[in-house]
C-alpha positions in Angstrom: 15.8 -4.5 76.0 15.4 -1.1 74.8 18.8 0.0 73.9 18.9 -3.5 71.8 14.9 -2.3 70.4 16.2 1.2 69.5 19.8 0.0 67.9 17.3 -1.4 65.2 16.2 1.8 64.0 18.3 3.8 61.6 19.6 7.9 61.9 20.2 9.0 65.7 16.9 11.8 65.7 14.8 8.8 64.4 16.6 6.3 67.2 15.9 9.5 70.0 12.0 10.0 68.9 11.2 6.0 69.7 13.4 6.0 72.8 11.6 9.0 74.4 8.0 7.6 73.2 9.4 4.4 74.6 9.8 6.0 77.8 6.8 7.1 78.4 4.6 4.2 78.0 5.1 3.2 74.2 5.1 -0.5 73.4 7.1 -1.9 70.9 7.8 -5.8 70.1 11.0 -6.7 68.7 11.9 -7.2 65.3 9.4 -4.4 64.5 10.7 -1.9 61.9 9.2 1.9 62.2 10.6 3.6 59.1 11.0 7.7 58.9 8.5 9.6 59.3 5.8 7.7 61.6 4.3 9.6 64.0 3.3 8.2 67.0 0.8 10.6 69.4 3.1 11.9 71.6 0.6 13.3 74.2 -0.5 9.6 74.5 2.1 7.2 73.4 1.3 4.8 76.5 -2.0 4.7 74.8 -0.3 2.3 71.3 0.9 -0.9 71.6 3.2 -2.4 68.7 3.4 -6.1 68.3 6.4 -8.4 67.2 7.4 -8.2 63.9 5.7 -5.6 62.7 6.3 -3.0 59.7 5.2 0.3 59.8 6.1 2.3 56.3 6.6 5.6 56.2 4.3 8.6 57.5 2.2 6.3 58.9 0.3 8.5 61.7 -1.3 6.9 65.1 -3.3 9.7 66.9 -4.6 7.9 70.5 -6.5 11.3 70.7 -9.1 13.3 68.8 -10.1 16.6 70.0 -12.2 17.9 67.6 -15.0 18.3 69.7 -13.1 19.7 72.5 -14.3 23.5 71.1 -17.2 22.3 71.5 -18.2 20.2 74.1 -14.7 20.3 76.1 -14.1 16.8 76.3 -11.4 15.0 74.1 -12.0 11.2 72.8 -9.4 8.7 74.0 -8.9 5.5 73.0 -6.0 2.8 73.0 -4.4 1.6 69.4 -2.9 -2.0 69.2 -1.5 -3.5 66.5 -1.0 -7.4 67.0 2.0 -9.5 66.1 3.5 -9.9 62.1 1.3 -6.8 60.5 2.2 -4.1 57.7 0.9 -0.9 58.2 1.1 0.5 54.1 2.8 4.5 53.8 0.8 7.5 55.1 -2.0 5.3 57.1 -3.5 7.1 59.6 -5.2 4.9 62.8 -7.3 6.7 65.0 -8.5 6.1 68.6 -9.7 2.9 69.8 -8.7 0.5 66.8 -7.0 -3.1 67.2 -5.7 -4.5 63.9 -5.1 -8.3 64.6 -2.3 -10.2 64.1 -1.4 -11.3 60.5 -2.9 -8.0 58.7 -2.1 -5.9 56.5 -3.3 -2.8 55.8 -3.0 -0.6 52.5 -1.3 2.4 51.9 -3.1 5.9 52.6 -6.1 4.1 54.8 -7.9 5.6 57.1 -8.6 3.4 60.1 -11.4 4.1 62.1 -12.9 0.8 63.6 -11.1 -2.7 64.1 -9.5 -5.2 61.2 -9.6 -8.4 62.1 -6.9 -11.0 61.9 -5.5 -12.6 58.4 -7.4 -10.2 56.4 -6.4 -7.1 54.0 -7.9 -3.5 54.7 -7.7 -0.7 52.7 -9.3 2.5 51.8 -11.2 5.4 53.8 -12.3 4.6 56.1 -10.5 1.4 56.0 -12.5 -1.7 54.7 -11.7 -5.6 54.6 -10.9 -5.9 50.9 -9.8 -9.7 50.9 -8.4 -12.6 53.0 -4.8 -12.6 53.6 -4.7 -15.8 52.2 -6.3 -14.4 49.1 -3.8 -11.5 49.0 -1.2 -13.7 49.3 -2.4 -16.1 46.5 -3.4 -13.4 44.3 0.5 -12.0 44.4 1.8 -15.7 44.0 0.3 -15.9 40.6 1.5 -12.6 39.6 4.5 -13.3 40.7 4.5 -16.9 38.3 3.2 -14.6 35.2 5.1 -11.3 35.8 8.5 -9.9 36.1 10.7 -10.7 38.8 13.9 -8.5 39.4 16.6 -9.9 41.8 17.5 -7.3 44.0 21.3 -7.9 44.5 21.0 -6.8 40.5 18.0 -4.2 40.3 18.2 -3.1 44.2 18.0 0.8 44.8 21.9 0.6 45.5 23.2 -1.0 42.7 21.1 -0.2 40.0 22.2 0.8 36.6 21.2 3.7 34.1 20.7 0.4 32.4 18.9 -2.0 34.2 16.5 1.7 35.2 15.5 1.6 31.7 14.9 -2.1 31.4 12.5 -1.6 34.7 10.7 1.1 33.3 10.0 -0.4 29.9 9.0 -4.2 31.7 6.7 -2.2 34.2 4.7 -0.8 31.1 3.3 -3.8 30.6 2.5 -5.0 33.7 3.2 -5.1 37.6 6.5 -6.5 38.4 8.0 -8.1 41.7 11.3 -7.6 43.2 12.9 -10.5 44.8 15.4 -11.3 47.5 
């Protein structure tokens, strides 16, 4: 199970950081992607637990620890982080002790989670807020979809992308929000 968990995760450091987090008490489902540049609390890895199906973009942080009263007071606040099954965690989130994001969310990029998001829904912000239904969300983005541009990726995708098609992008997305596809 976990060489066929960490075969899933691209560049050998990034493949080497899960597996030792793995080993000592992280929990990841499968088909969850962690992209480059997630940083999982180390000291307390066996502390997160990571669903099935999951995405976690880039620089998203989880810190299962927070000493900043430790100068202080000499105690440190622990608490476990779970994310359920099928959520998106947006780029540079950070997710602080003792949070649960239920299955089905999503949660915006550079939020600040401090307390639970419940499941279906869409958080963003900080600290993190319920902004809408992910029914809503997904509605909302259906429409644009219907009234906006659509690129098809096997023609606008990041590796086979013109100088052309570039400028054709840039001069659509001035108008309004696009979508790529596929």
């Amino acid at each position: 199970m976990l060489s066929r968990l960490i075969s899933t995760f691209k560049g050998y450091r990034h493949r080497q950081y899960i597996a030792r987090l793995v080993e000592q008490g992280l929990r990841v489902g499968q088909h969850t992607s962690i992209m480059d540049g997630v940083f999982l609390d180390p000291s307390h890895c066996f502390l997160i637990s990571i669903g099935e199906s999951c995405t976690l973009a880039p620089n998203v942080r989880f810190m299962a620890h927070d000493a900043s009263m430790n100068r202080f007071l000499g105690i440190t606040r622990l608490g476990n982080i779970t994310i359920h099954d099928n959520c998106f965690i947006g780029d540079s989130t950070l997710i602080l002790p003792g949070v649960a994001i239920g299955p089905n969310a999503v949660v915006g990029a550079g939020s600040v989670v401090t307390t639970d998001v419940p499941s279906d829904s869409v958080a963003a912000g900080n600290p993190a807020r319920v902004i809408c239904s992910l029914k809503d969300f997904l509605l909302r983005h259906e429409e644009g979809r219907k009234t906006g541009r659509v690129f098809l990726n096997e023609e606008y995708g990041i590796c086979v992308i013109t100088e052309e098609k570039k400028q054709d992008m840039i001069e659509s997305l001035a108008r309004q929000p696009g979508y790529m596809e596929g």
